[in-house]
N, C-alpha and C positions, 0 to 999 in steps of 0.2 A: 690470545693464545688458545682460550678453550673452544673459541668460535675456529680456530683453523683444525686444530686436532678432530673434533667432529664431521668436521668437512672430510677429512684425509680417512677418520674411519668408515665414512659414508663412501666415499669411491672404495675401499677396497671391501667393501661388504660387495657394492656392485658387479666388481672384477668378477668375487668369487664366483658370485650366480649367475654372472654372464658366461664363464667356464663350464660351471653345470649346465649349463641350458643345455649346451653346445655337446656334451657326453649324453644329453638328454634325461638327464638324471632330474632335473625341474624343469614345469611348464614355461612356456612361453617369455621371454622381456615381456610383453605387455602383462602379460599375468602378474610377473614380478614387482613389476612398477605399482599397479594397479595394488597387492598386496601391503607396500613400502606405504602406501598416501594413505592405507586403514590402520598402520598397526602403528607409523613414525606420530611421536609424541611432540606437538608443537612447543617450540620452547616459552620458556616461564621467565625469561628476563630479554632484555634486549639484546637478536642477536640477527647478523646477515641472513636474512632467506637465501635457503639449500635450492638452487633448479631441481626438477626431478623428474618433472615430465610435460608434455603436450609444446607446441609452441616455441621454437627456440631462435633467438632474435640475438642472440652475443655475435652472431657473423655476419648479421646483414649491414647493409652499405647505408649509408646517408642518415638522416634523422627519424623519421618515420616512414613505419610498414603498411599496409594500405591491404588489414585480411580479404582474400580470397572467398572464404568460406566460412562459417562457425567453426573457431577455436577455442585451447585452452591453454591455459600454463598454470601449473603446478607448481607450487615452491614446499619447502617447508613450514612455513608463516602463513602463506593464503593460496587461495585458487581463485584464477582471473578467467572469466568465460567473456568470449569476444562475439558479435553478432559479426556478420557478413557485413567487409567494408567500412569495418572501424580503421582510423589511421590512429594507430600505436608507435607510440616516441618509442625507440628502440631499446632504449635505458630503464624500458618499464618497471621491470624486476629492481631496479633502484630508485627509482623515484618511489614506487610505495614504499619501498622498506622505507627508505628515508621519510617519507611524511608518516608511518607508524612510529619511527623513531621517536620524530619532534612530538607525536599526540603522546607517547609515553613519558617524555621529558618534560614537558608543561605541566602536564596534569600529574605525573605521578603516579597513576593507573596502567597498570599492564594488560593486554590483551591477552593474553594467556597465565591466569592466578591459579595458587594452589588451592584456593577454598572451592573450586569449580571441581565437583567430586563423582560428578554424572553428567550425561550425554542431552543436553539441552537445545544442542542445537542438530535441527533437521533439513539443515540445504536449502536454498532455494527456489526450490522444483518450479514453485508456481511462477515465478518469475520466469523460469525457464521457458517453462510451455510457454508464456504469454508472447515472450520476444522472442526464442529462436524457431525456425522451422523444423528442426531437429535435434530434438534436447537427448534421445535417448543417451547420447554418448557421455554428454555433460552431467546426467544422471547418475551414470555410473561410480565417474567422480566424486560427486555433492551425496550428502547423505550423514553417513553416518561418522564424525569426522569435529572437531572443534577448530577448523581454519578459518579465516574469513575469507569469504567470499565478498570478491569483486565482479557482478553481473554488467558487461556494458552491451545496452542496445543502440542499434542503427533506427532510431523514432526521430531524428532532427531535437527540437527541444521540447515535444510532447511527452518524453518519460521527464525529463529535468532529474532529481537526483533525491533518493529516500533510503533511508535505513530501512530493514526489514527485523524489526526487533536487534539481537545480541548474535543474528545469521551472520549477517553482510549485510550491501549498499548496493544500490541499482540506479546507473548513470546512463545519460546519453553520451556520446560517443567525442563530443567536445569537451568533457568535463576531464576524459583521460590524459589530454594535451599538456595539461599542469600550467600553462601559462595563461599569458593574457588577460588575466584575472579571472581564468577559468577554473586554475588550484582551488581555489577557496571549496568548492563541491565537495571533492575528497576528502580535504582537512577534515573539515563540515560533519560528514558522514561517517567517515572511520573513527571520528569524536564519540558519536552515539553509538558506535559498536562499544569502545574501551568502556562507557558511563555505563553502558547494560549489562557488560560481562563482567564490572566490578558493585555490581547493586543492585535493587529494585528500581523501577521506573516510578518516578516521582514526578508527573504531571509536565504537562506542555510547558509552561511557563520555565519551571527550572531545564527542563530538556532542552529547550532551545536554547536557553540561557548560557546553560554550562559550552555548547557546540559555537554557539557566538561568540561567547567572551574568548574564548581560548582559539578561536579559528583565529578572532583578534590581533591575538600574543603571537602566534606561530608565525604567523604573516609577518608581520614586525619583526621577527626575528630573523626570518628566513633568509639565505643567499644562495637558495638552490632552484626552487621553484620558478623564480623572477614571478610570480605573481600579484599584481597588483589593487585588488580588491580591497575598497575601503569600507569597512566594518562602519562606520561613525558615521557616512553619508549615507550608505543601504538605509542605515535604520534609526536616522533621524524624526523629529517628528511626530515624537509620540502625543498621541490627540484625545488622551484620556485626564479624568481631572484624576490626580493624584492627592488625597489627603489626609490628615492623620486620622481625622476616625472612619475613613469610609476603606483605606488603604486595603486592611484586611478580607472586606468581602469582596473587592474589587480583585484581589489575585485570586480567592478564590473563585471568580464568575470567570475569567479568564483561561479558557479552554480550546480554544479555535482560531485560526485567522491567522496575518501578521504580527499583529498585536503580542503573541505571544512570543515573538523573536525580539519585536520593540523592549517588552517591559524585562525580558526573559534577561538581555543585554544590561541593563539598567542594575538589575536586583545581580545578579554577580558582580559587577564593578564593586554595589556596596558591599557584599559579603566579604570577597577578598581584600577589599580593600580597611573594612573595618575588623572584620573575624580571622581571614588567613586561608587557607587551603585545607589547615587541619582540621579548623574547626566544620568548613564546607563536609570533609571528607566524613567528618564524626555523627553531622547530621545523615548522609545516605547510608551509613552503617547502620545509623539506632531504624530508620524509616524501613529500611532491607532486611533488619534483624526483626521487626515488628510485621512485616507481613510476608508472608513466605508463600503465597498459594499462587503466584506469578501472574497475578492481575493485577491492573493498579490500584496502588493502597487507597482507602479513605483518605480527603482532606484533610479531616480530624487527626490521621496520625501523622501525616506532612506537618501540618500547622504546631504540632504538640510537638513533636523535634526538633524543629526550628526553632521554639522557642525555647526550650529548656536548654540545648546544644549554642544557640547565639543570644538570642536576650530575648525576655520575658516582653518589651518595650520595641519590638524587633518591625516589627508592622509599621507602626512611627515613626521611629528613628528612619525607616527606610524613606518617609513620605518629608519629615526636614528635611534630611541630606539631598532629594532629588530636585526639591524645588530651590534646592540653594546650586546645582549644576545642573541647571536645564542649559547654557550657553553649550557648556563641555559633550553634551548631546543632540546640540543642533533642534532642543525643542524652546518651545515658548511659554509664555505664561496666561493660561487658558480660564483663568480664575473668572475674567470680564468678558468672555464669551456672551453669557446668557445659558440660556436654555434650548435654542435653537441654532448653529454654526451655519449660515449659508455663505458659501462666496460666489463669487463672482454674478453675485445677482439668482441665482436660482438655484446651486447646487449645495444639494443639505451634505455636508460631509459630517456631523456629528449630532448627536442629540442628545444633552446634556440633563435634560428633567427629570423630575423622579414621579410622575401622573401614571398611573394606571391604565388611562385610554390617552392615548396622543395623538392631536391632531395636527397633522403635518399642515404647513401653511400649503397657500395657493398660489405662491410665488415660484413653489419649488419646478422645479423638471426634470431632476437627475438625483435619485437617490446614491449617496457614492456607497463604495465599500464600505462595510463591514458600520454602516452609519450609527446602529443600534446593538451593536455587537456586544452582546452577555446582560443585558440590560432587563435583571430579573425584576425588574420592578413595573416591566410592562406586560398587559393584558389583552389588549385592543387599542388597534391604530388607525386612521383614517386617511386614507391617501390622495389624493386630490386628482381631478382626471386629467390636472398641468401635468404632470408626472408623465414620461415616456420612455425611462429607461430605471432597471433598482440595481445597484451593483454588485459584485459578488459579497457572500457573505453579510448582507446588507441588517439581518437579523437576524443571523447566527447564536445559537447559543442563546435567544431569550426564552427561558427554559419555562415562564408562566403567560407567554402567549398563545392564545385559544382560540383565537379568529382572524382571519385572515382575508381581504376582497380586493384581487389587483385588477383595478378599472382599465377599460379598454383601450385606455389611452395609452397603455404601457405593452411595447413592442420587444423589449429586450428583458426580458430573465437571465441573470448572471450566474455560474455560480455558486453554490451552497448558501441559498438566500436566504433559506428557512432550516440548513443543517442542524440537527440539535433542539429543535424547539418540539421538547419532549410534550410540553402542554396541548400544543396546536392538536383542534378538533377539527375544525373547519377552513377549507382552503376554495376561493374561485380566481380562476384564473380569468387573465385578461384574454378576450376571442381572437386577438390580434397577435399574440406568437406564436411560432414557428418553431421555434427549438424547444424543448426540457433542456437543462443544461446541466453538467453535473451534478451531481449531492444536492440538487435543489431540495427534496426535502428528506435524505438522510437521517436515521432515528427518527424519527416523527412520529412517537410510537403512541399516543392519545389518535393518531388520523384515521378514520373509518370509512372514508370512501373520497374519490375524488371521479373528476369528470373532466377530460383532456379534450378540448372545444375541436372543434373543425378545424382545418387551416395547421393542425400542428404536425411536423414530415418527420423531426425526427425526436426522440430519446437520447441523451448522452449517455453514457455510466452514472449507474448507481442512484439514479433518480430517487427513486424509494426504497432505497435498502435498510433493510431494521425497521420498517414500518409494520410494527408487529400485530397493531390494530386493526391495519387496513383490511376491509371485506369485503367491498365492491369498486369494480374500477371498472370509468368506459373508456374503450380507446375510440380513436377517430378513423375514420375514413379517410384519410387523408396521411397516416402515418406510414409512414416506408421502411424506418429502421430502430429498434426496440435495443438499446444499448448493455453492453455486460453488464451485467448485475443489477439490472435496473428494477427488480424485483426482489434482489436476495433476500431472503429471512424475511421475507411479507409472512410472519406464520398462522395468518388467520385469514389470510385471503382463500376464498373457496371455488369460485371460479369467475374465468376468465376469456373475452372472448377476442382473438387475436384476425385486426379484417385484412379480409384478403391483397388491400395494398401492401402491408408488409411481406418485404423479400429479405432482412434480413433480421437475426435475433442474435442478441451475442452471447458469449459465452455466459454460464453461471445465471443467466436471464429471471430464471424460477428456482433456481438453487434454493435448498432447504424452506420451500413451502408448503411444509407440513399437512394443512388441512385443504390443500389444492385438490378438489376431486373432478372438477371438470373444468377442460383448457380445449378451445378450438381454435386452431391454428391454419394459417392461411393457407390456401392451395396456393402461393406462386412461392414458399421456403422450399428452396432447392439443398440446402443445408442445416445440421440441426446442428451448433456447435457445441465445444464443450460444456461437462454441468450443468448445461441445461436446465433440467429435471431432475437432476441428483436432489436425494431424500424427500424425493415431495412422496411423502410415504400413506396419502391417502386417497393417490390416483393409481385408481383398478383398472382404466381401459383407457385408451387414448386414440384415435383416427389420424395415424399418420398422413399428411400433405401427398397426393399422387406423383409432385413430380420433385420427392423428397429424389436426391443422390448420394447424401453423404449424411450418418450417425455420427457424430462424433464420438472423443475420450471422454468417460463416465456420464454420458447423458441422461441414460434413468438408474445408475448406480444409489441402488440405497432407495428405490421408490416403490411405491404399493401395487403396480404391475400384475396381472392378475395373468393374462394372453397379450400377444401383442402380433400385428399383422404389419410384414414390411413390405411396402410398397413397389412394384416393380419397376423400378427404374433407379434402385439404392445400388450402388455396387461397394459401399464400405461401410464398415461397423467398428467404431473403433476400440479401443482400449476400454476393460474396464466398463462398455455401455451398458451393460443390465448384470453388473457383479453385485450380489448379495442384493439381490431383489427375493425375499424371502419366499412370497406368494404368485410366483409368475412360474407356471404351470406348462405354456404353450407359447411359442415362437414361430412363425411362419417365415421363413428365409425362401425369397426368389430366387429362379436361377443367375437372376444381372449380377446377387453380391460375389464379389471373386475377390474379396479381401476381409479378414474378422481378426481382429486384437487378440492377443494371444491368452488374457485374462478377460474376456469379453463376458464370458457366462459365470468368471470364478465364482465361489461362496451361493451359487443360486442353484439350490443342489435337488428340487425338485421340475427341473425344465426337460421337456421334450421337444426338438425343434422336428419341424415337419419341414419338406422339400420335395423336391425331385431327385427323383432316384438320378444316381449318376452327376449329382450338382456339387458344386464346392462346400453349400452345405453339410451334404453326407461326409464328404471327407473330412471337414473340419470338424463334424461330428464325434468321427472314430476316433479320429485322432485325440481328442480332450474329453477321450471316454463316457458324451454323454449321446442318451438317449435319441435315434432318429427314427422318424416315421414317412415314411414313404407319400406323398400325393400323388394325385394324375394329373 
């Protein structure tokens, strides 16, 4: 009854202002609408999402819609942004509410609580820009607002499907389908919005954990979805020793990987199964009540809640019970492994020792995933030049290894191979690969130079991002494309020499490197994209590429910019490219740019741009009141 009476005074508020509009007495329906989605208070218990705007699929014909273009749909409960050419079951507006239902009825946790007493969540912009072509609209939207947001992109299955903190979740476009055993995504993810907007984030392990076990439950319970996805087979397998006194460091070394969805799955069966939901619930209050500065807490206080909130004996008791249901989890008993896990004659899938330097046999050929994964007891390893492939995450997280030498015999880097191995000083790579691959070496933050051999074309993302040490890097002759962020946060990297076979750079590439003062850049970059160079706040001059076309959104936002000269043959500048550059004095704008972002100079409040009289320059000048100087 209370969910209809809202409804009904929800249309007749609309009436009204549709009436005024019409006497002209208020702006615009869009203005209206757009007012209704900043000031309408998401509700605080379970109820049907209100349509309200963008998007509207209650009259179209058959099962699914097939967008045309970047849309959106507004509810009262969340905002759903659609990429170009997503196919949307027509029922969409019911099918979430209905799987927000089932995640409020499992868990107990509401998306929308009264202890949430400030504005925490800030949209998903970045996600915006990343996937659509034109986010401004969606912007407008997203912001300032406590809905969740549902982003879906048209990437095939290279986005796959992530929460963005306590925002929303960001899917590829078959994940919206709800069937096929493709639901499990949603469940999954609008799981980790409810756990973050009722808590603090309590490490990977229980994160996953809690999103598993209960995707688990939902599924099992479900008669709407028809989804099929078996929780018990995905995540079979787990190929860690499990014991009572090692149990403890063993969750705590676990930070990365599958692994964390394995054990994460594991350790809630026991908790609800032994403790209950309240007592789960009582440990993320005291852990949430204990750290408040909205990073993730210390282990120390996870591990201290836990045990005071479930048992003192909690670590243990978790490592009896599991090895008495390894059947019920589809794992084995790894006790008579050894020290070494090879199958099928050459592939090391585990590595059980506890040696400081480990020498891989010479039988091996295929280092699998995540073989060495969190394994702080290693220092130095020896790889044998059998070896020709190391798989993702292969030594992830071994946070006291310090040296590193991949023999040439190894053609494939998988990755995030070295993600995390905060110790690593020294790294050689094998001369024989071709790709970086992603997060290969991510946080790496002891690394101080690397040396990228011949022969390698491309960069994925993120290659060394957080490699805060790094201060000399060479690239190759031979590299073609330098991937987003594949630099971000290097903050001690000084300079850098980018060769001329690169044509492309991705976004965020140099992002916040600090003590970046000198970057040459290849004459064949016909585009700078975004972020670029944002905050690299100790670069005074730079030589833009001659047959530069296009500046992207915030490219030297936030950097040490002193003058800068743009090339003739740029005809755009985007958003935001040189706002709040403190120290940038001079601009040279050609007459080819006939396009400039509207905050393009914001916050950079000492710039004079020079031009040609009569150029788009001057006018863009006038118009954003700053300073023009004439050239010949």
């Amino acid at each position: 009854m209370r969910c209809r009476e809202k409804v009904v005074r929800y249309l007749i508020i609309v009436i009204m202002f549709l009436a005024l509009t019409v006497q002209g007495i208020v702006p615009s329906t869009t203005a209206v609408v757009n007012a209704a989605i900043d000031r309408y208070s998401p509700p605080k218990d379970s109820e049907k999402a209100i349509y309200l705007s963008g998007l509207k699929l209650d009259k179209m014909k058959g099962t699914y819609y097939t967008t045309k273009k970047e849309e959106y749909i507004v509810t009262s409960r969340f905002i759903l942004y659609l990429d170009e050419g997503i196919e949307v079951p027509v029922n969409v507006i019911e099918l979430i509410n209905y799987t927000m239902d089932m995640v409020e009825k499992e868990t107990g946790y509401r998306f929308y609580v009264q202890h949430i007493n400030k504005k925490i969540y800030s949209g998903m912009t970045s996600e915006l820009d990343n996937y659509f072509t034109n986010a401004e609209k969606f912007k407008k939207i997203g912001g300032d607002h406590e809905k969740v947001e549902i982003v879906v992109a048209n990437q095939g299955g290279y986005v796959d499907a992530y929460s963005n903190d306590a925002n929303g979740i960001l899917l590829s476009g078959e994940y919206l389908q709800l069937s096929d055993g493709n639901g499990n995504a949603l469940i999954h993810e609008l799981l980790h919005v409810a756990w973050l907007r009722n808590g603090c984030y309590m490490g990977r392990v229980l994160c996953e954990g809690f999103a598993t076990y209960f995707t688990d439950c939902i599924i099992e319970k479900d008669k709407v979805l028809n989804c099929n996805f078996d929780s018990h087979d995905q995540l079979k397998n787990y190929d860690y020793l499990i014991s009572e006194d090692t149990m403890e460091e063993h969750f705590t070394a676990m930070t990365a990987g599958q692994s964390n969805y394995q054990l994460g799955f594991r350790l809630m069966h026991f908790i609800i199964e032994e403790y209950g939901m309240a007592a789960y619930r009582k440990v993320h209050k005291k852990v949430s009540e204990a750290w408040t500065d909205g990073t993730e807490p210390p282990m120390k206080i996870l591990i201290s809640a836990m045990k005071s909130q479930l048992s003192e004996d909690f670590f243990e008791a978790f490592a009896i019970w599991h090895n008495k249901n390894l059947d019920r989890f589809g794992d084995t008993d790894i006790a008579a492994r050894g020290e070494w896990y090879i199958e099928f004659g050459s592939y090391l899938t585990r590595y059980y020792g506890s040696a400081s330097h480990a020498v891989i046999p010479d039988t091996v050929t295929n280092i699998q995933p995540e073989a060495f994964n969190a394994n702080n007891r290693l220092v130095t390893v020896e790889i044998p030049d059998t070896v020709t492939s190391i798989g993702g995450g292969a030594f992830i997280n071994c946070l006291n290894l310090s040296k590193i030498i991949i023999p040439d015999s190894v053609t494939d880097l998988y990755t995030d191979v070295f993600n995390g191995c905060t110790g690593l000083k020294s790294a050689v790579l094998s001369k024989n690969i071709k790709i970086l691959r992603a997060n290969l070496f991510w946080g790496c933050s002891s690394l101080k130079e690397i040396l990228i051999p011949e022969g390698v074309t491309e960069m994925d993302g993120c290659v060394f991002t957080n490699c805060t040490a790094l201060k000399t890097v060479t690239l190759p002759s031979t590299l073609q494309n330098i991937g987003t962020s594949s630099f971000f946060g290097c903050s001690g990297l000084e300079t850098i020499v980018v060769p001329d076979s690169v044509i492309s750079i991705g976004q965020s590439a140099f992002s916040d490197c600090t003590k970046l003062k000198n970057i040459t850049l290849s004459e064949n970059i016909t585009v700078l994209d975004n972020y670029v160079l944002m905050k690299s706040t100790s670069l005074k001059n730079i030589v833009l590429p001659p047959n530069l076309t296009t500046i992207g959104d915030y490219t030297f936002n936030r950097s040490g910019l002193t003058t800068i000269k743009i090339p003739g043959k740029v005809t755009q500048i985007g958003n935001g490219a040189f706002a709040y550059c403190d120290n940038l004095k001079k601009v040279e704008i050609p007459s080819s740019v006939k396009s400039i972002g509207a905050d393009a100079f914001i916050g950079s409040t000492n710039i004079i741009i020079y031009g040609k009289k009569g150029s788009y320059a001057e006018t863009y000048a006038k118009q954003n009141s700053i300073k023009f100087s004439a050239i010949k």
